[in-house]
C-alpha positions in Angstrom: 22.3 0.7 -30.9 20.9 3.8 -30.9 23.1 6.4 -28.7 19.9 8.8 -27.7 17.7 5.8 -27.0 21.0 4.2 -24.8 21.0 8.1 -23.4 17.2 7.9 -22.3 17.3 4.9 -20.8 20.1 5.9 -18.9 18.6 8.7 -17.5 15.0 7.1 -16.8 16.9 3.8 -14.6 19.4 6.9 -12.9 15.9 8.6 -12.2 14.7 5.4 -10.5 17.3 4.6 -8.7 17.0 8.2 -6.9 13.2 6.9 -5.6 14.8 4.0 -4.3 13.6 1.3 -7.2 14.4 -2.5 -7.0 14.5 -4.8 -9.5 15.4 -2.8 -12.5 15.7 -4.1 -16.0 16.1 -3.1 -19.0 15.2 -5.0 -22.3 16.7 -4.4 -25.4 13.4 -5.1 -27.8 13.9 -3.2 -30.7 14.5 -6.1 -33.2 11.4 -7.7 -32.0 9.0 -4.8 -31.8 8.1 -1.7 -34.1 6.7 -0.1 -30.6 9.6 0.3 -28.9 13.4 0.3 -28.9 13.8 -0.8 -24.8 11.5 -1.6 -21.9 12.5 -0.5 -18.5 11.0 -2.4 -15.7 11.5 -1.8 -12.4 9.4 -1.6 -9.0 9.2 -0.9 -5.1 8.1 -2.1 -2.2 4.8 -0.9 -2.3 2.1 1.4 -4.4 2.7 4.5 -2.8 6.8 3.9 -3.8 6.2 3.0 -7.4 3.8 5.7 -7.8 6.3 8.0 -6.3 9.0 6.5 -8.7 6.7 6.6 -11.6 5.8 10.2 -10.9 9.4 11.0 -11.1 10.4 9.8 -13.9 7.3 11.7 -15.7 7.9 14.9 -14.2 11.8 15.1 -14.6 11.4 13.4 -18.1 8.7 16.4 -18.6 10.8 19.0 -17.9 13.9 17.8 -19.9 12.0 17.6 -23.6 10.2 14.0 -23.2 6.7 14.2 -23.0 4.7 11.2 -21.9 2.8 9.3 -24.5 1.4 6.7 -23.0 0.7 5.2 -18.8 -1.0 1.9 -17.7 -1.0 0.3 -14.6 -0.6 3.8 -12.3 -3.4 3.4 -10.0 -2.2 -0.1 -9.2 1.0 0.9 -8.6 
């Protein structure tokens, strides 16, 4: 397992958790996928939360040296 990737996800499902998410999980898909080591999944109660949530992440993730590549599914929340 890769330690910084265990790191990151740590922090993002920590992040989540300060916004109140539900439902996290995370998915260890690495030997399946070239795309991605983990998916994190998680939600809220309702748009404006997992907007909220979402918006966390990207800021704080931002400001600590991970840039976002890549967002779908925003405007639906």
């Amino acid at each position: 397992m890769n330690e910084a990737a265990e790191k990151l996800v740590n922090r993002i499902t920590c992040l989540a958790a300060e916004k109140k998410a539900v439902d996290t999980v995370v998915l260890e898909i690495g030997k399946v996928s070239l795309i991605a080591d983990y998916f994190v999944i998680t939600g809220g109660n309702n748009r404006i939360q997992v907007q909220a949530i979402a918006d966390h992440i990207t800021e704080t993730l931002k400001k600590e040296g991970y840039p976002l590549l890549h967002k779908e599914g925003y405007a639906e929340g």
